[in-house]
N, C-alpha and C positions, 0 to 999 in steps of 0.2 A: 344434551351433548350432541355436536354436530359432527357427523362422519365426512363431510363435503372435499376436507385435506384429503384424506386417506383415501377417498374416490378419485381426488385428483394424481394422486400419486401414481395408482396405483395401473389410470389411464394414462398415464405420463411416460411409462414405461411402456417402449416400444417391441419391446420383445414375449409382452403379456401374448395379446389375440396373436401372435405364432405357437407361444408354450400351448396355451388354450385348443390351437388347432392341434399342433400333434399330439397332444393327449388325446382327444377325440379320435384321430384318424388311427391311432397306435392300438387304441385301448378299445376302439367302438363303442364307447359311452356318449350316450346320446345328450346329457349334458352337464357340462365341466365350469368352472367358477374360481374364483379368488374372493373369500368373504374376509371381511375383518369380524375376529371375534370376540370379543370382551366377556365382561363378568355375565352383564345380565343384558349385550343386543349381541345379533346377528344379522351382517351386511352385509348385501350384493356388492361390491367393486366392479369386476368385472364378469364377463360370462359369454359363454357358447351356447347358444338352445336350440337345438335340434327335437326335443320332443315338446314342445308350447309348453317349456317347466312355469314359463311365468315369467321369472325372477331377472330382471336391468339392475343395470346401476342403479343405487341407493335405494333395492326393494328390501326389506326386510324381513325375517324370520322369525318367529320365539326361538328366544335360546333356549327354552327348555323341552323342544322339538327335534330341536339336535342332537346327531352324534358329536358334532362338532363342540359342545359344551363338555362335553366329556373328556376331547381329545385337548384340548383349553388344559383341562386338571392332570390328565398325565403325561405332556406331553411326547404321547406316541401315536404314530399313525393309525388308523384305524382301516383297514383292507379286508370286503367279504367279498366272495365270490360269488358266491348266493348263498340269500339269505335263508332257505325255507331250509337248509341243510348245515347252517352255520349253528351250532351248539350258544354261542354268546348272542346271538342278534335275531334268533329264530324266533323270538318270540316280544323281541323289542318293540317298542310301539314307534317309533321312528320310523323303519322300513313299511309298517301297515298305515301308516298316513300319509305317507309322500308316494305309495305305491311301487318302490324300486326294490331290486331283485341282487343288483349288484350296486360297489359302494367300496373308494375309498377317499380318504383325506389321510394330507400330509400334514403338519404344522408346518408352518412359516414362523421361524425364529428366527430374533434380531440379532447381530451380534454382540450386541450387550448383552443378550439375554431374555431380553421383553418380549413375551407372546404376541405377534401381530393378529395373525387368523391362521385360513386353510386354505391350500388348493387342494379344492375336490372333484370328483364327478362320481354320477349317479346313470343308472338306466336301470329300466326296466326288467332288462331279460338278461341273465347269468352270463359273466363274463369270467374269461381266465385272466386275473389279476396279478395273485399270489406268487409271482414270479421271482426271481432280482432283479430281471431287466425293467419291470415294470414298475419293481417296487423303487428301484437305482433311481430311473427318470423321474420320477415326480419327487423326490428327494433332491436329485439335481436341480429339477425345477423351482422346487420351494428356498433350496438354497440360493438361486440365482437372482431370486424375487427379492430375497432377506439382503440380499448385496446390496441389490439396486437399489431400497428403501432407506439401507444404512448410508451411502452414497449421495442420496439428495439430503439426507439428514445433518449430512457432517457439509453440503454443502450450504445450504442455508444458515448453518453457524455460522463457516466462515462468512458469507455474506451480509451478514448479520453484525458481526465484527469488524467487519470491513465499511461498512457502514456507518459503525457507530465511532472506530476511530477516523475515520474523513471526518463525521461532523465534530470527534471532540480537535481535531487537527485545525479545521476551520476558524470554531471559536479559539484555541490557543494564539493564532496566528492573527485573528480579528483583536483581540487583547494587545498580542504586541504593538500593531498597528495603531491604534488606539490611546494607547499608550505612548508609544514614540511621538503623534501627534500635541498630546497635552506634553509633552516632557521637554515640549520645542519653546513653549513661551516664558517658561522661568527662565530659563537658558538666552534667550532673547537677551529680556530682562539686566540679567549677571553682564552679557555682552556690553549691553548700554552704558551700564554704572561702572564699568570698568576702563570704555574709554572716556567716559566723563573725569573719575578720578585721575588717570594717567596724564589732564591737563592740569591738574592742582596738587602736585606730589614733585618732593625731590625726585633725586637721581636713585637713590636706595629706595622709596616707595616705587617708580619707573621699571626697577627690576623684578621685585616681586608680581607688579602689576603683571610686565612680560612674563613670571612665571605661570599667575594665573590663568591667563590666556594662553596660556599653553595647554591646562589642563581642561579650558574649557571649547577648547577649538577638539581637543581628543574626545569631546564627550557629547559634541556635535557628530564628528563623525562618526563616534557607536550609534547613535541615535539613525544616521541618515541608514548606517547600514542592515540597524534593526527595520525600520522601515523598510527600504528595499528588498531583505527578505521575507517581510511579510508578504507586500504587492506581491512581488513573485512566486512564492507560495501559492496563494490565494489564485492566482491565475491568469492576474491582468500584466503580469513578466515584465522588463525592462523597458519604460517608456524613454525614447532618445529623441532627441530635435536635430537634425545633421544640418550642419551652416560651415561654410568656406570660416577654417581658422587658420590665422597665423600659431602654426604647430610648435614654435621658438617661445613664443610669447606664454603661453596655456603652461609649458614644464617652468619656465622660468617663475612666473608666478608662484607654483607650487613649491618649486627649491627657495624662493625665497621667504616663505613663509617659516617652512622647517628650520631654515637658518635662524630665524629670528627667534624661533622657541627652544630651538638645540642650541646655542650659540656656541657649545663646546665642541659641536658635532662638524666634521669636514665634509658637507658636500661639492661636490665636483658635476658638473653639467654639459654635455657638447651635443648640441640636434645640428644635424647634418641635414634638414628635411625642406629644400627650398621649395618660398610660394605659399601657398595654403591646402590644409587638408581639409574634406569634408568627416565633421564631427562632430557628437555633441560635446562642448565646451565643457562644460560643467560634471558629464559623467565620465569624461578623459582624465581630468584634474579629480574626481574622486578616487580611479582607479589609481592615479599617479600617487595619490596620495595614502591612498591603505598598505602600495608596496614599499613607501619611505618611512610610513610607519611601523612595516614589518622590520625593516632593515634597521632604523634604531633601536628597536625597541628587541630587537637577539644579532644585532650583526655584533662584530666587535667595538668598543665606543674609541679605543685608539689607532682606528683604519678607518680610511675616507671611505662615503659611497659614491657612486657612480649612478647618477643617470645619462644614460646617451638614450638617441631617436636616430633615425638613419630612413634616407628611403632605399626599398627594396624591389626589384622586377615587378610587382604585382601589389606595392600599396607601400609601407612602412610600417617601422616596428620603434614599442619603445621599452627600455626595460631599468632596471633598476639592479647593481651588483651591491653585496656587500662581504667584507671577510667574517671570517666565524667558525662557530662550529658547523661543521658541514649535517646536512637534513638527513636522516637515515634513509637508506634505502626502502623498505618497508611501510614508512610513512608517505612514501611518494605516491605511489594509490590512490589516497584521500586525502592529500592535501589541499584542494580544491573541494573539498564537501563539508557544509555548516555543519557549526556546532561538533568539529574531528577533535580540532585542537589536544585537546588534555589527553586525548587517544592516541593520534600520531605520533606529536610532539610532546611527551612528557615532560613537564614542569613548567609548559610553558603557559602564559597569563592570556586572558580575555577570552570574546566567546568562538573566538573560531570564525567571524563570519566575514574578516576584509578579504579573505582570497577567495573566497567564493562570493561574494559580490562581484571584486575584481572579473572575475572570471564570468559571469553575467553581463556585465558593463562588455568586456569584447564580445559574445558572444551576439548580443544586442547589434554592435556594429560589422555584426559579420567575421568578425575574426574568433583570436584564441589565444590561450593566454598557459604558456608555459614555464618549466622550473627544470634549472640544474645546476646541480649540488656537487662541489668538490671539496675535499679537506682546506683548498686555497681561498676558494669563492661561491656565493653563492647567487645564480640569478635569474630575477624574473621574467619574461620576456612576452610582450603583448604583440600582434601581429595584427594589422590590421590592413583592407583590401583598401584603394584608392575609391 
């Protein structure tokens, strides 16, 4: 069994070589220590030696040389003042082998309870010990010791835990990732065969067709979004390409796409944003579209939504209304953090993760992306710089 931790520890603690010195200076013991003591070793940790006792870091003792082995079984200090006139130790073989005259040790107890060792000190020539002020300090000291030992103990857990869930964090998040990747090519796949069939079908196969493709355009975008959150996660954060877009063209697209899978559904459109923005295409149009998906999928189905864009002093904004039940107060906190959903928003479906993509996606381009909620309306609102 190796002591090397508990040496480390025990040096690691900066308040030892001061305890160590005012004990000496207090007490005039010539030399003072913190040993770990177990069943059957005894360990130098650290130490003061003013009389060439010997004993460094990691020098060891027989435990059955010690008082300290005794002090081990009944957990109480042991204090002699001298020894030739001490009734218990006058004739101890301890004190005639080590050659010391005075002699105490405190236990160091853990707060759980576990016996670490002692702080002691020894000298040769009679000392007045027996005190409380003297007997207080090195009990204060031994207690301060047991702190500081339970303190790196309970921190090494945590870090130890903290450690272990980053790396189970890791793999989770490399799994989805992984997952989202293989879960792209059957999906493909469906994609193809679907507009193959929608050239060799009636008007009633046509319909259903479009309903399919509704469901599977919804199940691309969990996928992009699980993805997304992974990257992100993981560490490598919102990758964007900024290119001059026509900012008209990019919503237009998107509303028209929901038109053609909601056909029941009234969208309404007006970008006010002349010329071109600098942005990525593709992660505007995702974010446009996780908020149109939010908006069918809890606004009301017999009220229009609203997307408008608009430029604003300092870049443009774009947002998405729809009527409904209004968002709680409460849930607004987290409505923007994966995987809240079924928390914030009670009863409501999927994983929680288009508004907080959304909310990546602007933060990516520099902006931000907010919500406000009334009994009448409710809306999203993306802001972004020029």
């Amino acid at each position: 069994m190796t002591f090397d931790r508990d040496i480390a520890r025990i040096n690691g603690i900066a308040s030892v070589t001061t305890i160590l010195d005012v004990v000496a200076r207090t007490t005039g013991m010539g030399f003072t220590a913190v040993a770990r003591v177990t069943e059957d070793r005894w360990i130098t940790c650290a130490s003061r030696d003013e009389l060439a006792f010997g004993l460094k870091p990691g020098d060891e003792l027989k435990i059955e040389t010690t008082i300290c082995h005794e002090i081990r079984q009944s957990r109480e200090a042991v204090v002699i003042d001298n020894v030739s006139e001490d009734p218990l130790f006058c004739n101890h073989h301890t004190p005639e082998q080590y050659g010391f005259q005075s002699y105490i040790s405190m236990p160091i107890i853990l707060p759980d309870g576990s016996f670490f060792g002692t702080l002691c000190a020894i000298d040769p020539k009679p000392r007045k010990l027996r005190s409380p002020e003297v007997v207080g300090m090195f009990k204060l000291f031994a207690e301060l010791i047991a702190a500081h030992l339970d303190s790196m103990d309970r921190l090494e857990v945590s870090e130890a835990k903290l450690t272990l869930e980053q790396q189970n964090a890791e793999l989770r998040e490399q799994f989805i990732a992984v997952m989202g990747h293989d879960l792209r090519n059957p999906l493909a796949s469906i994609q193809g065969g679907l507009r193959l069939l929608n050239k060799k079908v009636d008007e009633e196969g046509k319909g259903w067709i479009t309903m399919l493709q509704g469901s599977v355009n919804r199940m691309a975008g969990l996928i992009d979004n699980v993805m997304d959150f992974a990257r992100t996660r993981l560490g490598a954060g919102m990758p964007i390409r900024l290119r001059d877009e026509p900012l008209e063209r990019l919503v237009q697209q998107v509303v028209s796409e929901f038109e053609n899978v909601y056909p029941d559904r009234v969208i309404t459109s007006n970008v006010e944003v002349p010329g071109t923005v600098k942005v990525d295409a593709g992660r505007l149009q995702q974010l446009l579209s996780n908020l149109l998906g939010n908006a069918t999928s809890y606004g009301d189905p017999t009220r229009p939504i609203r997307v408008a864009a608009r430029a604003t002093e300092t870049g443009y904004e774009v947002s998405v209304s729809n009527w409904g039940a209004p968002i709680p107060a409460e849930a607004m906190p987290r409505l923007f953090t994966a995987f809240q959903r079924g928390d914030v928003l009670p009863n409501q479906k999927g994983l929680g993760l288009g508004l907080y993509i959304s909310q990546e996606i602007a933060r990516a381009h520099g902006g931000i992306i907010t919500a406000e909620s009334s009994p009448n309306e409710t809306t999203f609102r993306a802001k972004f710089p020029r």
